[in-house]
C-alpha positions as CSV (number, residue, x, y, z in Angstrom):
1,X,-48.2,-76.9,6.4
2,X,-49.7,-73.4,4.4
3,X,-51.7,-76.5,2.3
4,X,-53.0,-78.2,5.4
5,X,-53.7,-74.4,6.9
6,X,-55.7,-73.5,3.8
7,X,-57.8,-77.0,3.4
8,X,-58.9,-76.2,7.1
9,X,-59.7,-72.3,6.6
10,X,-61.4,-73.8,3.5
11,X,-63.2,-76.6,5.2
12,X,-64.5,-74.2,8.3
13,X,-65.8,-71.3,5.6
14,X,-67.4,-74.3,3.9
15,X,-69.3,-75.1,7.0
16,X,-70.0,-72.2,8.3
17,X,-71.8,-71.7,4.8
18,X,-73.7,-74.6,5.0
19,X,-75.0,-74.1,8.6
20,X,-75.7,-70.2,7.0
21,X,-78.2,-72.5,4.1
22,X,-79.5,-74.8,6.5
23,X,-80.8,-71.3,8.7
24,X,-82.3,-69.9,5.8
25,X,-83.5,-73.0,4.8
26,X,-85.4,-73.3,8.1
27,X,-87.2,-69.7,7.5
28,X,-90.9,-70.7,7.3
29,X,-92.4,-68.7,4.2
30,X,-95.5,-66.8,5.2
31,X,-97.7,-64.7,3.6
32,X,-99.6,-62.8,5.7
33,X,-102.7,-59.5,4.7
34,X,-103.2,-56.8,5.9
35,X,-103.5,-53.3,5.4
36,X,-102.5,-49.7,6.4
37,X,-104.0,-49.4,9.3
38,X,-102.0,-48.1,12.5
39,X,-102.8,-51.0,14.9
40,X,-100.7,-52.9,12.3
41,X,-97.7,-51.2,12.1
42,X,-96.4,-53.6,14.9
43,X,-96.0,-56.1,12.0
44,X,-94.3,-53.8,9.3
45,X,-91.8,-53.2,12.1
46,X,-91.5,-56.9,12.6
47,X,-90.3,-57.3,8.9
48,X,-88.3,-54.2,8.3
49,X,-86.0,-54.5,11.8
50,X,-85.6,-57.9,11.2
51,X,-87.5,-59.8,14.2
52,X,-89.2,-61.6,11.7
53,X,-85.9,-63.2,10.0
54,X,-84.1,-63.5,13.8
55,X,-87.3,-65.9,14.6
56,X,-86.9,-68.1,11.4
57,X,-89.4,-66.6,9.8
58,X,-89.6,-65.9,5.8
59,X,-92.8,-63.1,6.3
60,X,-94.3,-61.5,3.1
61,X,-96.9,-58.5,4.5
62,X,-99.5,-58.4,1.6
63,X,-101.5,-55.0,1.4
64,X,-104.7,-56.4,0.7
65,X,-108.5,-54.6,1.5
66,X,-109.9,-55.9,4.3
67,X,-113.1,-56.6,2.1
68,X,-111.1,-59.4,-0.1
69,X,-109.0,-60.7,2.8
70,X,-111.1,-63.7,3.3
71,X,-111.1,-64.4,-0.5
72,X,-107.8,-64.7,-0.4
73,X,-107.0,-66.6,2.6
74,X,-109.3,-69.1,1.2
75,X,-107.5,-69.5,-2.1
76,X,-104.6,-69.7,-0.1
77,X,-102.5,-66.6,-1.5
78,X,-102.0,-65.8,2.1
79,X,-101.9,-68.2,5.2
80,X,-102.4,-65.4,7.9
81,X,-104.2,-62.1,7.9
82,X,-105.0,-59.1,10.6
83,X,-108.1,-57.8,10.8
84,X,-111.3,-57.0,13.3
85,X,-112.6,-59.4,16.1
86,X,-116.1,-59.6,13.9
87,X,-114.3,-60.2,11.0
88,X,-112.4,-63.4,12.0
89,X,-116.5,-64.2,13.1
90,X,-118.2,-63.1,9.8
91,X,-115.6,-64.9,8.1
92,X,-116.1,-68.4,10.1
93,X,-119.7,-67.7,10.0
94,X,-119.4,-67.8,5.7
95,X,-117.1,-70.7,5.2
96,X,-113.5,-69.4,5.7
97,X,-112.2,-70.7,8.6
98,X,-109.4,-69.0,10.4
99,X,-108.4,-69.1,14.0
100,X,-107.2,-66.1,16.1
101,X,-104.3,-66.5,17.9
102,X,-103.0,-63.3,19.4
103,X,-104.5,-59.7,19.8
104,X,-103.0,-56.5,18.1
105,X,-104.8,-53.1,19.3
106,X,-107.4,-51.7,20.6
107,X,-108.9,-48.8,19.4
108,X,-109.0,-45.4,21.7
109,X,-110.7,-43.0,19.4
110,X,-108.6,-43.8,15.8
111,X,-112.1,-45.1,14.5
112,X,-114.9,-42.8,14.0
113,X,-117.6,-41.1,12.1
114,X,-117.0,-37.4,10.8
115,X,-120.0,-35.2,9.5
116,X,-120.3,-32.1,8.9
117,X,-120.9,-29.1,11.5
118,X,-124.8,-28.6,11.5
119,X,-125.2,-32.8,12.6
120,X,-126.0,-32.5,16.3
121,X,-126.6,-35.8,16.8
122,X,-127.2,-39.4,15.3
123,X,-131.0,-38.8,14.1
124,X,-129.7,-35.8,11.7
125,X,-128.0,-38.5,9.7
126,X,-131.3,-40.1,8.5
127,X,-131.3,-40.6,4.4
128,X,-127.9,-38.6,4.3
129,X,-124.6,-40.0,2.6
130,X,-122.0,-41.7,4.4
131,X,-118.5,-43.1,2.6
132,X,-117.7,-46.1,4.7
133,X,-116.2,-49.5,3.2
134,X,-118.2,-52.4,2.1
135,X,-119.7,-55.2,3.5
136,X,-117.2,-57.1,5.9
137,X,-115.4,-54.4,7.2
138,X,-114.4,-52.6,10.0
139,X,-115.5,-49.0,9.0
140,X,-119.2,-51.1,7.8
141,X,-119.8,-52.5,11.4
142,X,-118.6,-49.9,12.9
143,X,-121.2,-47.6,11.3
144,X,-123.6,-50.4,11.9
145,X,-122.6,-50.8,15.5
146,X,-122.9,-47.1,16.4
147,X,-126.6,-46.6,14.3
148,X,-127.8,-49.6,16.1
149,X,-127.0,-48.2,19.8
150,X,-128.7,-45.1,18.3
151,X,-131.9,-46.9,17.9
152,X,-130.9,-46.8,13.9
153,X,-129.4,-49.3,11.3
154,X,-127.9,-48.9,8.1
155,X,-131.1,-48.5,6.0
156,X,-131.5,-45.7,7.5
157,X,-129.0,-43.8,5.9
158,X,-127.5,-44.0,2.3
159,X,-123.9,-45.7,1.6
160,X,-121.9,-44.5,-0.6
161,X,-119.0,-47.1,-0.9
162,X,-115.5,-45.9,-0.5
163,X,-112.3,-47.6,1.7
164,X,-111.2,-45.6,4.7
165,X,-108.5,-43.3,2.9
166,X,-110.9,-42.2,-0.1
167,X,-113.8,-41.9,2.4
168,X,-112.0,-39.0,4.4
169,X,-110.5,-37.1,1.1
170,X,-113.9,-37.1,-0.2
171,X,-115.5,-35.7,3.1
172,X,-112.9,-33.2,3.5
173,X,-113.3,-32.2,-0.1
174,X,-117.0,-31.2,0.4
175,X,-118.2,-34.7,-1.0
176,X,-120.9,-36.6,0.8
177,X,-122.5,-35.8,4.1
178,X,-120.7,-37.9,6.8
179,X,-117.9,-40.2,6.6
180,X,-116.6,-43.6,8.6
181,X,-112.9,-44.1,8.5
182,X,-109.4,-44.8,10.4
183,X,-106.1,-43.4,11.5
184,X,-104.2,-42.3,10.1
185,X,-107.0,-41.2,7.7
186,X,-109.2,-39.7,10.4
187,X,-106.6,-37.1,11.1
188,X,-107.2,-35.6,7.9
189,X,-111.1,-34.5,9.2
190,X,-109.2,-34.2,12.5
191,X,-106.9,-31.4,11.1
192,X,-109.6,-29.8,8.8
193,X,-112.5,-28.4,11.1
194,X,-113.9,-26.3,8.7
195,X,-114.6,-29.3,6.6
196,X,-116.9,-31.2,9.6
197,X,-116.0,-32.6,12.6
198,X,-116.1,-35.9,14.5
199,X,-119.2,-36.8,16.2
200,X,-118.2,-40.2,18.0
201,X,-115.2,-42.5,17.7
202,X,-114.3,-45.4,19.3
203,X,-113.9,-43.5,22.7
204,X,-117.5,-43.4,23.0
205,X,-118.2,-46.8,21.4
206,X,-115.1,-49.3,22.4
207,X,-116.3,-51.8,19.1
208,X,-112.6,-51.8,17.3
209,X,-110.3,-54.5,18.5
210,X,-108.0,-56.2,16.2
211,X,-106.5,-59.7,16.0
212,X,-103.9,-62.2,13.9
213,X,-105.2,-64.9,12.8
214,X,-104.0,-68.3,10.6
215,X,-106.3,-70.4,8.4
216,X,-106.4,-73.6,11.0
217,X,-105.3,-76.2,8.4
218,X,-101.6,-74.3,8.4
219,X,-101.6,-73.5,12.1
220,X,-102.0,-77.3,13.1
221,X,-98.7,-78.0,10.3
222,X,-96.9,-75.0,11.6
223,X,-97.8,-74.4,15.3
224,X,-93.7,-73.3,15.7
225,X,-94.5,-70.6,13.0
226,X,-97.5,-69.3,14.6
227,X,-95.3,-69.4,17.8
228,X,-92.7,-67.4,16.2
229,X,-95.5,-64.9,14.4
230,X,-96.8,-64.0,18.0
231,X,-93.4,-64.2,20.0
232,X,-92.2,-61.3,16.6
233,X,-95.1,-58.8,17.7
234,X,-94.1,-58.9,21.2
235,X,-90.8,-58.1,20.3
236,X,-91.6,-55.4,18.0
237,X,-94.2,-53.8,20.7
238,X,-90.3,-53.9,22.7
239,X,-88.9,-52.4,20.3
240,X,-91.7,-49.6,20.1
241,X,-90.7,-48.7,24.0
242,X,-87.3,-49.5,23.7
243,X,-86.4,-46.9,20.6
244,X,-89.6,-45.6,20.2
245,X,-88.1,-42.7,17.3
246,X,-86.6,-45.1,15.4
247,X,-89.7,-47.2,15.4
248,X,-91.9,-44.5,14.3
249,X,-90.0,-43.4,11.2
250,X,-89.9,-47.5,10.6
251,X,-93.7,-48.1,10.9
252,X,-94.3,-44.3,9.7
253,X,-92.9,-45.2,6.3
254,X,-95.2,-47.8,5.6
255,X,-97.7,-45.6,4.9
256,X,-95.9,-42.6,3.8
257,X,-96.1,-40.8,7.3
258,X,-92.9,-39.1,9.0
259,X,-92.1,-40.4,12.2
260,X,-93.7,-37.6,14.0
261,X,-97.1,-37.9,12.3
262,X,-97.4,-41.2,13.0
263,X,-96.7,-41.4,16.3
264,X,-99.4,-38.8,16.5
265,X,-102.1,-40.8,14.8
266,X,-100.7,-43.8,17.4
267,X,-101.5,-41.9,20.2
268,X,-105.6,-42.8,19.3
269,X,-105.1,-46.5,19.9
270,X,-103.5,-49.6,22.0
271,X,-101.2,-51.8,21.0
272,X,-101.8,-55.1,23.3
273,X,-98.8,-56.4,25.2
274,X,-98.6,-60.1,26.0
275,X,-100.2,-59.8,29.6
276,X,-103.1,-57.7,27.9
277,X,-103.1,-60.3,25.5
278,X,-104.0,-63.0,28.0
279,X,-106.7,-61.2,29.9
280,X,-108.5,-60.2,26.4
281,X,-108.1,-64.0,25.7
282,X,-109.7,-65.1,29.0
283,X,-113.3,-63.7,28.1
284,X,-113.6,-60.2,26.7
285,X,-113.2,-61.9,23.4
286,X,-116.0,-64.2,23.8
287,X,-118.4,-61.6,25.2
288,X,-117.2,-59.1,22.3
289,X,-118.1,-62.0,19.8
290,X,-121.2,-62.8,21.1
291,X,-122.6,-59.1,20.9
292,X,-121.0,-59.2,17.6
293,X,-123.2,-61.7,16.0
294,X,-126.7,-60.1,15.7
295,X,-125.6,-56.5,14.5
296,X,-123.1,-59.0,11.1
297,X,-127.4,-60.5,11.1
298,X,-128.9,-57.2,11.2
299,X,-126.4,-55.8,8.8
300,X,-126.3,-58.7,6.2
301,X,-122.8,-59.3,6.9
302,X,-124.1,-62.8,8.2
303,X,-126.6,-64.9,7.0
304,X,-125.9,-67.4,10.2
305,X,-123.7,-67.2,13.5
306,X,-121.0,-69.5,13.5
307,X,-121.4,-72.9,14.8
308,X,-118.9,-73.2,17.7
309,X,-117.5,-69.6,18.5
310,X,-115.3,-71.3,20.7
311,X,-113.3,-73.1,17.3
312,X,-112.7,-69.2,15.9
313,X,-109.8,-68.7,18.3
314,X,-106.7,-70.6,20.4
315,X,-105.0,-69.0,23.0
316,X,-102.0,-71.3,23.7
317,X,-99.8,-68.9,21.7
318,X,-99.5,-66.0,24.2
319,X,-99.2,-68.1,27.4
């Protein structure tokens, strides 16, 4: 009897390890880039609270600059990747392709331009020095973007090249004359007035939106994954209302931010819900696109606008 008792506790632990290896076994690997930017911190949550792994999904967030995203999406290092609206276009437009399939944030003032207290106005800026990133980059259009509603473009001014954290150390540290950058970096200018201050963000110039996309080859193999990557950020935006100090500290960590601070610096932008998701999907992203295209021209970013702006998203993933 205790022999037939212990070959059926045996048996059941047996099975209940192999339906445990058949779970993990089902975990779609993912390698997804991105960087430090707040908008993103919807995805760090995703991985560390586990939302990731409860959706079947094996998710490696790769801290890579947004200027060698496409390089290496296209070696295929990573299969996903967050970044800008114009980037997902610049990136079609030079032979990456990748297809957005749900919307992050929204920027409400966590992207902007800081220069130093005797600028008055846009025109003040011609031939100074301005850290922003590189070419194909959020903090680059965005500086274009802003110069070219200002009658002005980027040879107008002289770049000094520098990604968003560096760019607002150096400006606070008396280095160059203006600077373009992020949150949480921008806080740093924002908490040191003596330094400069801000003279637009994206408040005045709504040209920062941010969306996930996947390199189309894996989405059509793995349409459940990409199902489970955007189902994962709703949850985590949940989560975000649900325990929203817990969250913070979570997210805050990431990059080195108590949970405090960074739900300051979260305060600047909007993280897009599912129902947001859908109206963005239903043509502000197209109109956004299309006024996109001749300032990536303008700026070099481009040589030629993508052939079918329709192809560089799919919206069946946050119905």
């Amino acid at each position: 009897m205790v022999k037939k008792l212990v070959v059926q506790v045996a048996t059941v632990v047996a099975a209940g390890l192999l339906a445990s290896g058949a779970a993990q076994a089902q975990e779609t690997k993912l390698a997804l880039g991105m960087s430090g930017w707040t908008g993103f911190a919807p995805l760090t949550l995703a991985d560390k609270a586990g939302i990731f792994k409860k959706n079947g999904l094996d998710v490696e967030l790769k801290m890579i600059p947004q200027k060698d995203r496409h390089l290496a999406l296209a070696s295929g290092a990573i299969q996903c990747a967050a970044t800008t609206v114009e980037t997902h276009v610049a990136w079609n437009a030079n032979g990456v392709p990748i297809t957005q399939i749900f919307q992050m944030d929204k920027s409400y003032g966590a992207d902007g331009l800081a220069v130093r207290n005797d600028v008055k106005g846009f025109a003040d800026l011609k031939g100074k020095a301005i850290g922003v990133s590189a070419p194909g980059t959020a903090p680059y259009f965005g500086l274009a973007w802003m110069l070219s509603k200002n009658g002005m473009s980027l040879k107008d001014v002289k770049l000094v090249s520098l990604e968003p954290q560096p760019a607002a150390q150096a400006f606070v540290a008396g280095q160059n004359d203006a600077a373009m950058t992020y949150e949480p970096y921008l806080s740093t200018v924002r908490s040191n007035p003596t330094a400069g201050k801000i003279l637009a963000t994206t408040l005045d110039y709504p040209m920062v939106m941010d969306t996930v996309g996947c390199a189309p080859t894996w989405l059509k193999a793995n349409a459940k994954a990409a199902q489970a990557l955007a189902n994962s950020y709703f949850e985590a935006l949940e989560m975000i209302k649900a325990d929203p100090a817990k969250s913070n500290e979570i997210m805050g960590a990431a990059v080195k931010q108590p949970g405090e601070k960074f739900a300051e610096s979260s305060k600047y932008l909007r993280w897009q819900d599912k129902a947001a998701n859908q109206k963005f999907f239903a043509g502000e992203l197209m109109q956004f696109m299309r006024e996109s295209v001749p300032i990536l021209l303008e700026a070099g970013v481009i040589r030629k606008a993508p052939d079918d702006l329709n192809a560089t998203f799919d919206a069946s993933f946050i119905k």
